[in-house]
LOSESE-387042 format. One record per residue (C-alpha): y, x, z. Coordinates in steps of 0.05 Angstrom, whole numbers. Example, Ala and Ser with C-alpha at 12.3 -4.5 7.8 and 13.67 -1.06 7.14 Angstrom:
[[-90; 246; 156]] [[-21; 273; 143]] 
***
This chain:
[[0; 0; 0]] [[52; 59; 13]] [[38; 86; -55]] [[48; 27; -93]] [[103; 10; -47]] [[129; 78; -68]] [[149; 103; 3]] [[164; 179; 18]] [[125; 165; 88]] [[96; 93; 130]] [[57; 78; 197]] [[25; 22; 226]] [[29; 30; 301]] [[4; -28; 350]] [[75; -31; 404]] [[36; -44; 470]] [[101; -80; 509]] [[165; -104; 457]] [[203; -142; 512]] [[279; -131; 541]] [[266; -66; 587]] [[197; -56; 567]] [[159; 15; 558]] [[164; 32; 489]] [[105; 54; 481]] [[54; 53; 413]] [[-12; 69; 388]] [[-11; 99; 317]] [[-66; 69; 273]] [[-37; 94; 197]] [[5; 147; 190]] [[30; 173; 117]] [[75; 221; 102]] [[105; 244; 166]] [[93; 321; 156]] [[141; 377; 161]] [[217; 365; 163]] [[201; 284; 175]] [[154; 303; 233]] [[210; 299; 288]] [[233; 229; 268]] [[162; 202; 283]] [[156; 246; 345]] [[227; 215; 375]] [[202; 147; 356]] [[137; 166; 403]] [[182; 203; 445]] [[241; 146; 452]] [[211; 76; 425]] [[203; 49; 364]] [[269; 18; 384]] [[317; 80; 371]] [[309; 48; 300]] [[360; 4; 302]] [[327; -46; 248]] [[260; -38; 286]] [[306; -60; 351]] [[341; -120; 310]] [[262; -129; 279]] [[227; -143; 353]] [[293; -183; 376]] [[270; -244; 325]] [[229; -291; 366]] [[154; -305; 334]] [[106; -345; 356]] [[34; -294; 370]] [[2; -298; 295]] [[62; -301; 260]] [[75; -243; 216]] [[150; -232; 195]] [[175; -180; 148]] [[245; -161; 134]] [[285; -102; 83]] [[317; -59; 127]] [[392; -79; 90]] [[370; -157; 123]] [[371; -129; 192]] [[430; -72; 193]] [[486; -67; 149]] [[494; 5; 114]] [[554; 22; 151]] [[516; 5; 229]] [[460; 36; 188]] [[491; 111; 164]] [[523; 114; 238]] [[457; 102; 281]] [[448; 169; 323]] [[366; 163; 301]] [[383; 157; 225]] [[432; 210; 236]] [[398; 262; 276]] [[322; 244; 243]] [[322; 204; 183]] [[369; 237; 139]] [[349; 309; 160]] [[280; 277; 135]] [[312; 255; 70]] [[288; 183; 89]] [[323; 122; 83]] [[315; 52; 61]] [[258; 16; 101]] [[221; -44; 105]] [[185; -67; 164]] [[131; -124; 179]] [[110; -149; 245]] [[57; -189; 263]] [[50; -224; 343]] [[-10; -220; 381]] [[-23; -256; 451]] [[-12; -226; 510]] [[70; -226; 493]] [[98; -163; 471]] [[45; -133; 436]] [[52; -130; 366]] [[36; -94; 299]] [[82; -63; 267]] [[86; -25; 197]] [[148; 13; 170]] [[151; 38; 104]] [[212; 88; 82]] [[228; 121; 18]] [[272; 171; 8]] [[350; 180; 5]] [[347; 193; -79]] [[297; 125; -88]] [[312; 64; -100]] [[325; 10; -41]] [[275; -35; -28]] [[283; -103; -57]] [[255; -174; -40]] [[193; -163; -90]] [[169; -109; -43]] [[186; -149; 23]] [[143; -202; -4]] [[85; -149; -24]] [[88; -119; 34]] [[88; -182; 70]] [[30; -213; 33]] [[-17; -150; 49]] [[8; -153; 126]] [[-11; -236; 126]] [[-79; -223; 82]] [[-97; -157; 108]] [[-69; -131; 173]] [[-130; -157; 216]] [[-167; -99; 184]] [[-123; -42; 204]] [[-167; -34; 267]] [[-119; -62; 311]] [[-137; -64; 390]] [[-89; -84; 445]] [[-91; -101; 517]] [[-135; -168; 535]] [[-111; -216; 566]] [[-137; -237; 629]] [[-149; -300; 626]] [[-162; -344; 678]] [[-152; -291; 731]] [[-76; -286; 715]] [[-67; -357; 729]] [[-86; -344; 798]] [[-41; -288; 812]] [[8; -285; 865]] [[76; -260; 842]] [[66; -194; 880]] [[1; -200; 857]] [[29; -194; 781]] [[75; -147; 794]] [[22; -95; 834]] [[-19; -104; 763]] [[33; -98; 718]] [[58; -28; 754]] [[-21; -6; 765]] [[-32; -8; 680]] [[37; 28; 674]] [[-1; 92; 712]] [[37; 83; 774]] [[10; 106; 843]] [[15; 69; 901]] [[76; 107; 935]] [[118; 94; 869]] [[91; 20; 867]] [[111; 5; 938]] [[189; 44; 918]] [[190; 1; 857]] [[181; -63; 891]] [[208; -44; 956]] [[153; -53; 997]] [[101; -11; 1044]] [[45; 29; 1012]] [[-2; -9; 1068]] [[28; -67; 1027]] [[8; -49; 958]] [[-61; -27; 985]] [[-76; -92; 997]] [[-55; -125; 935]] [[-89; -69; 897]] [[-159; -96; 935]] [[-143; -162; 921]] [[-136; -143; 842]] [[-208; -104; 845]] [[-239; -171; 872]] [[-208; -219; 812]] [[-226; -174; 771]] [[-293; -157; 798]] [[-283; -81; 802]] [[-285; -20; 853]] [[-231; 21; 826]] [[-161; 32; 800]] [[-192; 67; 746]] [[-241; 13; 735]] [[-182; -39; 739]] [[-148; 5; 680]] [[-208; 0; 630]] [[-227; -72; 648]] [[-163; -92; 617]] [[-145; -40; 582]] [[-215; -27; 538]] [[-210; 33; 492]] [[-131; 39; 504]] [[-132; 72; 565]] [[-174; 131; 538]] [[-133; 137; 481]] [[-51; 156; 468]] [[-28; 91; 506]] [[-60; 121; 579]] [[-42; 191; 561]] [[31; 171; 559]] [[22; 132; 619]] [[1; 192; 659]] [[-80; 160; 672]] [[-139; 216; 677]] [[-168; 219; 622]] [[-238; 243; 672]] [[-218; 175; 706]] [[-213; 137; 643]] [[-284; 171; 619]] [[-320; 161; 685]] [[-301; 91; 686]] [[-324; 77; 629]] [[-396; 114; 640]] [[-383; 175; 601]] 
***
């Protein structure tokens, strides 16, 4: 699809928490193109959030409903003067001699995780026009279930029956935070967060924080999305028997 797109470099990433405040943080299932000079624009999108992008930003801002897929040229979402002045395009695309983009998104359930691909030829092509939006679009509706895509289960049932605290403990536990920086964040005793972590292993039926991890995490947490949350990676094996 990038080649008869004719793009200078793409990626399909899966974006593990697209909310107001959230982590930023991807798993990269396709990447094309992204050697070299254009290596440090993918690496501060890694580094950053997909979100330094300012039409990737104004691209996860549109509400969806999970299953929709919605594509967009980059000239629909930024202007070319909000565009040229963007400290990412400044500082990584145009040292990469990329420029016009298009980008597709498609929702998945639990919110904020979503597939993304971004296609970008470079400065000397020609922009993108609605015949590729709607290409692009039609292989993301059609095809994108096939890109391998994995994200975070949802667990349902149990998360009905969580306590606030309860939610919160969780939420903090598959960001890869310990105890002492779970009980700062929500400004309550580490004897506190103890017991909530218990009461998650019970739901959930398991015996550790590690098992907790992989139980909702699956192959995630052994992969790019625990390594940038700071999880073991002997944890993540052992819990999940090798």
């Amino acid at each position: 699809m990038f080649r008869i797109l004719g793009a200078e470099a793409g990626a399909c990433v899966l974006e593990h928490d697209v909310r107001q405040g959230g982590r930023g943080v991807f798993t990269a299932m396709v990447l094309e193109g992204w050697e070299g000079r254009a290596r440090p624009a993918l690496d501060a999108l890694r580094t950053m959030g997909s979100d330094v992008n300012p039409a990737i930003r104004l691209m996860m801002s549109r509400p969806a409903m999970p299953g929709d897929v919605v594509t967009a040229l980059r000239q629909e979402l930024v202007g070319d003067r909000a565009w040229e002045g963007a400290p990412y395009v400044e500082r990584y695309l145009r040292p990469a001699a990329l420029d016009d983009s298009v980008y597709s998104t498609r929702w998945f359930t639990p919110p904020g995780v979503v597939q993304c691909i971004g296609v970008y030829r470079g400065r000397s092509g020609r922009p993108f026009d609605e015949a590729d939006r709607e290409l692009l679009h039609l292989f993301h509706t059609e095809w994108g279930a096939l890109l391998g895509t994995s994200w975070p289960p949802s667990p349902v049932g149990h998360e009905a029956r969580l306590s606030r605290r309860e939610r919160q403990t969780l939420e903090l536990v598959l960001a890869g935070l310990g105890d002492k920086q779970i009980a700062a964040r929500l400004g309550i005793s580490r004897f506190t967060v103890n017991q909530y972590t218990k009461s998650l292993y019970r739901r959930f039926a398991v015996h550790s924080r590690a098992a907790l991890i992989v139980r909702l995490l699956g192959e995630d947490a052994r992969g790019p999305w625990g390594e940038a949350r700071g999880l073991d990676p002997g944890l993540m094996r052992e819990a999940h028997g090798g």
